[in-house]
C-alpha positions in Angstrom: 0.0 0.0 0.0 1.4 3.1 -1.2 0.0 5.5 1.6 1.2 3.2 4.6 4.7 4.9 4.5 3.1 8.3 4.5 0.3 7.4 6.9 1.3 4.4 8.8 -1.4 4.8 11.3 -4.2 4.7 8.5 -2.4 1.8 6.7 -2.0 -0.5 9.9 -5.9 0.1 11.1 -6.8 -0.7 7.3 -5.0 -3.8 7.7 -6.8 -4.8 11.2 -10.1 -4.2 9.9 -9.2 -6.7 6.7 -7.6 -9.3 9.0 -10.6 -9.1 11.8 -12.9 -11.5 8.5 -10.3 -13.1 7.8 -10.8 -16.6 10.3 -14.6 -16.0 8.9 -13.7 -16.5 5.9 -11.5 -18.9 6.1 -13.8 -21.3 7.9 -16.4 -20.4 4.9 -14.0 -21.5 2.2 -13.4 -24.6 3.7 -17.1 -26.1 2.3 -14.5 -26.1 -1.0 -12.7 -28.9 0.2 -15.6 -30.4 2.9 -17.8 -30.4 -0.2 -18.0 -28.4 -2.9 -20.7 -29.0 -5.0 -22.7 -27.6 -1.4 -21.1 -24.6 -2.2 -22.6 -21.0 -2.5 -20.0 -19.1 -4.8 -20.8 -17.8 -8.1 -18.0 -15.9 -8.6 -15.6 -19.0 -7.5 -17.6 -22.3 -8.3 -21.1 -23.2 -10.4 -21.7 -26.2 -11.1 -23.2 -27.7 -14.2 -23.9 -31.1 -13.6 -24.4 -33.2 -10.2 -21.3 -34.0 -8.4 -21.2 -36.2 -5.2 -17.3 -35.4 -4.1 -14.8 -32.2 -3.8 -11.6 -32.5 -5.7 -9.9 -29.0 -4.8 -7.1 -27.5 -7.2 -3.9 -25.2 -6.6 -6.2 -21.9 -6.7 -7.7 -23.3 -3.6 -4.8 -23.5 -1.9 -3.6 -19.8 -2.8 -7.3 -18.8 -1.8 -6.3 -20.3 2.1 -3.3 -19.0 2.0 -4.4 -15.4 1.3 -6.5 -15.5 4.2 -3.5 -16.7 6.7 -1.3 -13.9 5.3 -4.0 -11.1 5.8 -4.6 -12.9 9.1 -1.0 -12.5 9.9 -0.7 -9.3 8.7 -3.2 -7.8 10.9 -1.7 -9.3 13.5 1.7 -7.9 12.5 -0.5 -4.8 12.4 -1.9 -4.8 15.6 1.7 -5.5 17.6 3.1 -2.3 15.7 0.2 -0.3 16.5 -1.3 -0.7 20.2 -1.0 1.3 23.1 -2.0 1.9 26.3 -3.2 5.3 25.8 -6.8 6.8 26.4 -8.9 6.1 23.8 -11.0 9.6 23.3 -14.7 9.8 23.0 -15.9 8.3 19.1 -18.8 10.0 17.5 -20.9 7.2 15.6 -20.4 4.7 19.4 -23.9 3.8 18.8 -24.6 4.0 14.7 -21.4 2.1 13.6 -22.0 -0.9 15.5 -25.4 -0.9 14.6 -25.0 -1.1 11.2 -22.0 -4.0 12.0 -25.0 -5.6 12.9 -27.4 -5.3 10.2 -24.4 -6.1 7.8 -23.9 -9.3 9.4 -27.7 -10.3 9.9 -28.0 -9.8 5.6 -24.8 -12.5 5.1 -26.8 -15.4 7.0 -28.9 -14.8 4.5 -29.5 -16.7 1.7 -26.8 -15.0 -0.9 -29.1 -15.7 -4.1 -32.5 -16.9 -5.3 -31.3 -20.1 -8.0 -33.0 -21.3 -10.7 -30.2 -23.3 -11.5 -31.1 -27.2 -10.6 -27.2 -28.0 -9.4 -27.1 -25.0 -7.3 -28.9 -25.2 -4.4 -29.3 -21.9 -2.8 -29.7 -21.7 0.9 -29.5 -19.5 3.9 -26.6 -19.9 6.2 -28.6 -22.2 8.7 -29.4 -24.6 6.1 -26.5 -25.1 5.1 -23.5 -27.4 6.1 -21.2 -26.6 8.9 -18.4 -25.1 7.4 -20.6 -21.9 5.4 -23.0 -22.0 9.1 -19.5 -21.5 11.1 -18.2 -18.9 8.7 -21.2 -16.7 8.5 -21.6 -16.9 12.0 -18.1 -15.9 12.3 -18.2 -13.3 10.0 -21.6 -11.6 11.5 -20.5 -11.7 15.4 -16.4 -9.9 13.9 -18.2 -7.0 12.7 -20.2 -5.1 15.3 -17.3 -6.7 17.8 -14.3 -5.2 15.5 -16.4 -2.0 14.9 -16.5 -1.4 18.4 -12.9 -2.2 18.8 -12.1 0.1 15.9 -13.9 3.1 17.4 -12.1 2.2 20.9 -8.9 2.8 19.4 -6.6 5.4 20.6 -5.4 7.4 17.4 -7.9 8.4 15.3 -6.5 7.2 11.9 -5.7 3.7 12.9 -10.1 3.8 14.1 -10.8 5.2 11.0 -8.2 2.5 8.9 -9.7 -0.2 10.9 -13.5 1.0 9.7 -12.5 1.5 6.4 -10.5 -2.0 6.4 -14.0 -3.8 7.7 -15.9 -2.1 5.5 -13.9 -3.3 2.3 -13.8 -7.1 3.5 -17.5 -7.2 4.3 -18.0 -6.1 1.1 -15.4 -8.1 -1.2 -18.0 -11.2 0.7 -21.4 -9.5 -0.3 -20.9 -7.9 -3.8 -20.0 -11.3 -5.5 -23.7 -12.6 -5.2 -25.3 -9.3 -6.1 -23.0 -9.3 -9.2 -24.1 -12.6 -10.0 -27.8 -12.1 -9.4 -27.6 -9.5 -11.6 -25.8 -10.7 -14.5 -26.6 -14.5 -14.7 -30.2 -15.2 -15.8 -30.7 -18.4 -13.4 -29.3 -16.6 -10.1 -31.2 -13.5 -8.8 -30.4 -10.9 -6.5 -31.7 -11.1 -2.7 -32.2 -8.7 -0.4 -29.4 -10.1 2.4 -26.5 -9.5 0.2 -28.0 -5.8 -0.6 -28.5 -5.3 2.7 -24.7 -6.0 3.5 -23.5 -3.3 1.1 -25.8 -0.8 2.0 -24.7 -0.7 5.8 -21.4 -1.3 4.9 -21.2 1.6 3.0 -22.7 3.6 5.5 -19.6 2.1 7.9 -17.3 3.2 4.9 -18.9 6.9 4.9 -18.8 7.3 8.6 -15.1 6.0 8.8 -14.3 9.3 6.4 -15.7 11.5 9.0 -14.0 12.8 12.0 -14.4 10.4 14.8 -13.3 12.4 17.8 -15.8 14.3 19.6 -15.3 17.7 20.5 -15.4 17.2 24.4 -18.2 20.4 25.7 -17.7 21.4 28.5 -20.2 23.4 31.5 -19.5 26.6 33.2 -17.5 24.6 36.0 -15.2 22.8 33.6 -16.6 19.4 33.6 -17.4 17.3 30.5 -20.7 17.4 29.3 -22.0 14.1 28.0 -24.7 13.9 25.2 -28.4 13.3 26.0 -29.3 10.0 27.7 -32.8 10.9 26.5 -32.0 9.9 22.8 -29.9 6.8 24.2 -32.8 5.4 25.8 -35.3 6.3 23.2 -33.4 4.0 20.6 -33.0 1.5 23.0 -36.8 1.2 24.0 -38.1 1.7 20.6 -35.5 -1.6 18.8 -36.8 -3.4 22.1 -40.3 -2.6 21.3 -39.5 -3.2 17.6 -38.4 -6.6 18.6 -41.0 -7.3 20.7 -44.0 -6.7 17.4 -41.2 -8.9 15.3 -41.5 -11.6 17.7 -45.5 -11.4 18.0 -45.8 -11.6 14.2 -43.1 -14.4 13.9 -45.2 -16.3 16.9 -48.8 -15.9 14.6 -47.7 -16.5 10.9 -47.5 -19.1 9.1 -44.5 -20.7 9.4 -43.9 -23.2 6.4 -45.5 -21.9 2.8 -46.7 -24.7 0.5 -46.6 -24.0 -3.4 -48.4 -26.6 -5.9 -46.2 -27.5 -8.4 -49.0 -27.8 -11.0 -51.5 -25.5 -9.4 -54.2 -26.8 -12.4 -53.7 -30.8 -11.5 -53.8 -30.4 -8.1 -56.4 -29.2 -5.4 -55.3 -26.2 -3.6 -54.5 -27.2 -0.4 -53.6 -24.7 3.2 -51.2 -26.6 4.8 -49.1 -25.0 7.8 -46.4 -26.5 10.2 -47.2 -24.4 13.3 -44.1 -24.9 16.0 -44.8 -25.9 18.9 -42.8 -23.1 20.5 -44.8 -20.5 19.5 -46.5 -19.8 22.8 -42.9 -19.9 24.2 -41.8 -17.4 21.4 -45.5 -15.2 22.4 -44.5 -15.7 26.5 -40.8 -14.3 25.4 -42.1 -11.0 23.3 -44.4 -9.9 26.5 -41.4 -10.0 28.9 -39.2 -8.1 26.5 -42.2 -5.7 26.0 -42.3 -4.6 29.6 -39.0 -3.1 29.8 -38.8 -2.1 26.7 -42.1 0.2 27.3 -40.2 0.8 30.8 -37.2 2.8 29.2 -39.0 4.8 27.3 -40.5 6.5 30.7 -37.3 8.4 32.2 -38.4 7.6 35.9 -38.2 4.0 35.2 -35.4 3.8 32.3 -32.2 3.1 34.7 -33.8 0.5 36.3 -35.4 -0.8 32.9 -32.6 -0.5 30.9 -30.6 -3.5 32.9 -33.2 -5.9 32.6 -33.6 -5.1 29.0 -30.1 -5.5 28.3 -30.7 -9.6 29.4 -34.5 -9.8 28.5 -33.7 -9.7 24.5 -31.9 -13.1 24.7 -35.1 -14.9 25.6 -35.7 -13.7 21.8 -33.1 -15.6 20.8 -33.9 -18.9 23.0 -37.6 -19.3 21.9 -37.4 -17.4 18.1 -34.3 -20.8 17.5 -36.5 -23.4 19.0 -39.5 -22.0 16.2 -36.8 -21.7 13.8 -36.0 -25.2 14.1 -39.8 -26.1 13.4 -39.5 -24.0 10.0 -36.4 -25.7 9.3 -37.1 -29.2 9.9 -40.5 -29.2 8.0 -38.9 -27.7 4.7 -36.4 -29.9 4.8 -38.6 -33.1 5.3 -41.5 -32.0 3.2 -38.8 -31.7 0.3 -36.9 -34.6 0.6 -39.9 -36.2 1.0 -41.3 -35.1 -2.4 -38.1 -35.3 -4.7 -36.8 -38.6 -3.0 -40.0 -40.9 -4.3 -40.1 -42.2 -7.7 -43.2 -40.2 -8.5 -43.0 -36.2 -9.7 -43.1 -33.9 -6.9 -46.8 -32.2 -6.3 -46.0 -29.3 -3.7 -42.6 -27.6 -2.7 -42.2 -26.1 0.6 -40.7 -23.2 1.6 -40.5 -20.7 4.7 -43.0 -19.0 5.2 -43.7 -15.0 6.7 -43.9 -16.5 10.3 -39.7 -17.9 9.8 -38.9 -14.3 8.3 -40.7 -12.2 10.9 -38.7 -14.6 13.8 -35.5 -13.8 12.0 -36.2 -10.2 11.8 -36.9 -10.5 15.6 -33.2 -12.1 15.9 -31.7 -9.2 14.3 -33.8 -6.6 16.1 -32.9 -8.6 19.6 -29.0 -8.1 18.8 -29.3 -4.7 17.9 -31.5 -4.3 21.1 -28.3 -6.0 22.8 -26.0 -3.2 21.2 -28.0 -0.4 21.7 -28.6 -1.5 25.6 -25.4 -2.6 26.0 -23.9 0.9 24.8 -26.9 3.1 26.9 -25.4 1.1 29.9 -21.7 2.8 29.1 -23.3 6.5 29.2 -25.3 5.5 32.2 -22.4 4.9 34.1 -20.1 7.7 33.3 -23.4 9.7 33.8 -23.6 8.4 37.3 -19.5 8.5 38.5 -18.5 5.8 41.0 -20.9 4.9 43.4 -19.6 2.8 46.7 -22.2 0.3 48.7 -22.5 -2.4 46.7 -24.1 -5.3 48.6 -22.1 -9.1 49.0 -23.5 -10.7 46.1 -20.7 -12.7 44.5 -21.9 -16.1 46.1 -25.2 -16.2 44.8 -24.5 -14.8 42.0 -22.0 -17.1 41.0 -24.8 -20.1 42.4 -26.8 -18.7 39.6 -24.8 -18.6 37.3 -23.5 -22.0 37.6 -27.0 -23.3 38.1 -28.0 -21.6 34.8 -25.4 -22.4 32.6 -26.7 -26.5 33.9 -30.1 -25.4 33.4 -29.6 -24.4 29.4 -27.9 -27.5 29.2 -30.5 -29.5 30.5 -34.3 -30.7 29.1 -36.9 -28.8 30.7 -39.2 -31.7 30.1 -39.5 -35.2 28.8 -41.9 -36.4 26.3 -41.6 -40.4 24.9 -39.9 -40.2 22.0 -38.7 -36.8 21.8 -35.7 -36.1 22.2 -35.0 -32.4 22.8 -32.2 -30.0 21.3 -28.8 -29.2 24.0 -25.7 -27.7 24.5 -23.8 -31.2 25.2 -25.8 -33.7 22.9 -27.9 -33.2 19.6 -27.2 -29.9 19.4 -28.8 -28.1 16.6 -30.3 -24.6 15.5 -32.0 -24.4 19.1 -29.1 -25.2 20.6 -27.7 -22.0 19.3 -30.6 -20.0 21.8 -29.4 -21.7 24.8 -25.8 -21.2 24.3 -27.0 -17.7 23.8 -28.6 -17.2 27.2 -26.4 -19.2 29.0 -23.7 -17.0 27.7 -25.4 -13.8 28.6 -27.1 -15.2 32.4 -23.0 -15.5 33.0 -21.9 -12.1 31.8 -25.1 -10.0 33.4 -24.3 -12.1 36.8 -20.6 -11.4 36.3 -21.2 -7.3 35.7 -23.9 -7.0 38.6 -20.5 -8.3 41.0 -18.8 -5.1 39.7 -22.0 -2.8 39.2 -23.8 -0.1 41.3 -26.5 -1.4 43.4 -29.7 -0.6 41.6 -28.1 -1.5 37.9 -26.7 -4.6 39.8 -30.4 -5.7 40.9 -31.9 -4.8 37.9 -29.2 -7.2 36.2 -29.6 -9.7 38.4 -33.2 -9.8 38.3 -33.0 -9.6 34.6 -31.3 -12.7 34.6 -33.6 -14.8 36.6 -36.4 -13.8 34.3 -34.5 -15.2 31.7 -34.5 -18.8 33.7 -37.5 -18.7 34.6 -38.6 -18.2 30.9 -36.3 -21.7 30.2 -38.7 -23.3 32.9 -42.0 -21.9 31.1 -40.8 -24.1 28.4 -42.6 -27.7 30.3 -46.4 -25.8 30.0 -45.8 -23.5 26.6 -43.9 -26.2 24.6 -44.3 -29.4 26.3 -47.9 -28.8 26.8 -48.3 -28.8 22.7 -46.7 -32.3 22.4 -48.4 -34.0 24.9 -47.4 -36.0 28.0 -44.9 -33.9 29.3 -43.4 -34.2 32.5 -41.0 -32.0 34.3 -36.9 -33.4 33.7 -33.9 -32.3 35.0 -33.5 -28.9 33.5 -36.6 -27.7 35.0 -35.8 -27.7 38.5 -32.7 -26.6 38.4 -33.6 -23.5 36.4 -35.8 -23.2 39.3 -32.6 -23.3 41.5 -31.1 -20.5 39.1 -34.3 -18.6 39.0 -34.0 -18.3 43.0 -30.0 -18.0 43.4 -30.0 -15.2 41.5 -33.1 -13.2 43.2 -31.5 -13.8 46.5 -28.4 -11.9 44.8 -30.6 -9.1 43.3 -31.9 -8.7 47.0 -28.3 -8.4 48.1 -28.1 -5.9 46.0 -30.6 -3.3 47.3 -29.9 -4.0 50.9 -26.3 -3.0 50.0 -27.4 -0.1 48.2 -30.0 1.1 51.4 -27.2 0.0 53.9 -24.4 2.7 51.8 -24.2 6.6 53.4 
């Protein structure tokens, strides 16, 4: 790069942004050589006739290799570059990540609509391991490295590193656009779009200056910008979420298309999951404090629970998710695999979008409550009398993290999606909560006492939601009975409101 001897700073942060995709990548290449016909790469690989094996050539191996050296060289990068300094305050803390987001919810999208017959277009969750693990890869690096980019403490290597990410989300998303537009049996979707469109906004803001201008009162001291508009976009993604889920909870979630529409007798046909109560149960306990940060006498306290309540979004919308899934799958296999022509094809339906959508909206909820949490607290300043909560806390904790990996109930002949055994696109929610029942118990050890109750409390709504799932899900399949899970989310549940109550005694016991 011609510019990195002039600007080294600009060059360097260019190079972490390109390197943060690169494992992502990586990982998503790897299908080539795990099975390539399953491949979704016009601009690499389309087939033309059925193939049942991979046979991988020498521009394979220069296409791996390209990602270790940009790997490397951001690492190389990142040695030359860090430092302990200050970071200064970023304009764009809340807007750049969001958009990280939304970039990385379009790429576990499906990349294009095929009418090819030997390419079988499908969205990252239906597909095989390698593409799932490096979309998944690729959409949790960007709002993580945009947030790291903006954290940085010169302004050139944060506006390199933007600019960096920016370029390698793109060089993933433009290929299928290109080919949806110029191939007549590929057509453009709107993931892919959706990708270039926030990543160009990323690209745009990364040309700005991204150091505020610090204002300061009468009596010296920093003013910080309105928590009023903080919590506004907070309340309304978690209210946004919570009409996602509703919709995602009521529509239909399979959509069954005759073949031959004149042969046939037009039929309604709808695989309703039987975690759509759960799903309902999930979007009323998000809507609560979603509606309760929007009202600034409630918002600190709402805010907290909030910031846990959107991952019981993620542990029911998987579970209905999987229904969608499954029934596709099998109602299409089912069709093409006899000897007899196919009558009906089966596709997702509005009911699997409008739960995706929700997934989306819950991790941008996530970001946005997550960042409202940061201004909160250098709002407040450092408040002493927090109350002894580390044992119970940890008791939760431990209790949940065994409770997510636990059935909630046994029905004969189910057998029930986990974290250690049979783990599937469920499995993915309750690795999501666990994850985030340990980090909200974890903060509220560290917090001030009213953020650390609301935490806390946050998090035992979130086990006790796992625990609703014996009546809302179990109850649909019939014979249910409480397993092993269930009661010791129960335990979780009331650990961690025995820590939350530590909590406010320590806050009414501090001068």
């Amino acid at each position: 790069m011609w510019f990195a001897a002039k600007r080294p700073a600009l060059g360097g942060g260019l190079l972490l942004g390109l390197a943060v995709l690169a494992p992502g990548r990586l990982v998503l290449d790897l299908q080539f050589a795990v099975n390539g016909p399953l491949t979704i790469r016009p601009e690499l690989y389309l087939p033309d006739r059925f193939l049942g094996s991979s046979a991988v050539g020498a521009g394979f191996w220069l296409l791996v290799a390209g990602h270790l050296l940009t790997g490397a060289a951001g690492v190389a990068a990142w040695r030359a570059l860090r430092s302990h300094d200050e970071p200064e305050r970023r304009r764009w803390r809340l807007l750049v990540p969001l958009l990280a987001v939304g970039a990385g919810a379009g790429l576990l999208t499906a990349p294009v609509h095929s009418g090819n017959g030997f390419l079988l277009a499908r969205a990252s969750f239906e597909g095989p391991w390698p593409a799932l693990g490096g979309y998944l890869l690729l959409a949790a690096a960007l709002p993580l490295a945009a947030a790291l980019a903006l954290a940085a403490p010169a302004e050139h290597v944060a506006r390199g590193a933007l600019g960096g990410l920016a370029a390698a989300a793109f060089g993933v998303a433009a290929p299928p656009v290109l080919a949806g537009l110029f191939r007549d049996d590929l057509h453009v979707t709107w993931g892919p779009v959706l990708t270039l469109v926030a990543t160009a906004g990323i690209a745009g803001l990364a040309g700005t200056r991204l150091t505020e201008t610090a204002n300061k009162t009468e009596t010296g001291t920093v003013k910080l910008p309105g928590l009023f508009w903080w919590w506004l976009t907070t309340g309304v993604l978690g209210l946004a979420t919570t009409l996602a889920a509703l919709i995602g909870a009521f529509a239909p979630q399979v959509a069954v298309t005759a073949l031959n529409p004149g042969a046939v007798t037009p039929v309604s046909a709808a695989a309703d999951s039987p975690a759509r109560w759960f799903l309902l149960v999930a979007a009323v306990v998000l809507a609560v404090p979603a509606a309760g940060v929007l009202v600034p006498r409630t918002a600190a306290v709402a805010r907290p629970v909030l910031g846990v309540a959107w991952a019981g979004i993620v542990l029911a919308g998987t579970a209905v998710l999987n229904t969608a899934l499954t029934a596709t799958q099998a109602g299409n296999l089912a069709g093409f695999g006899g000897t007899a022509a196919p009558v009906f094809t089966y596709d997702l339906g509005a009911g699997a979008a409008w739960t995706f959508v929700a997934l989306v909206l819950a991790a941008l909820t996530a970001l946005a409550a997550a960042g409202t949490g940061v201004v909160e607290r250098e709002d407040a300043g450092e408040d002493a009398g927090r109350g002894n909560v580390l044992a119970p806390a940890v008791a939760g904790a431990i209790l949940a993290v065994a409770a997510f990996g636990l059935p909630v109930f046994a029905v004969p002949g189910y057998v029930a999606a986990g974290l250690w055994s049979r783990f599937d696109t469920p499995s993915w929610g309750l690795l999501t909560a666990a994850a985030v029942v340990v980090g909200a118990a974890a903060l509220a050890t560290r917090s001030r006492p009213k953020p650390a109750a609301a935490l806390l409390a946050g998090a035992a709504l979130l086990t006790a939601l796992h625990a609703t799932e014996l009546p809302l899900v179990g109850g649909s399949l019939g014979g249910a009975s409480p397993a092993t899970g269930f009661w010791v989310a129960l335990a979780a549940t009331a650990a961690l409101l025995v820590a939350a109550g530590l909590a406010v005694a320590g806050g009414r016991r501090a001068p």
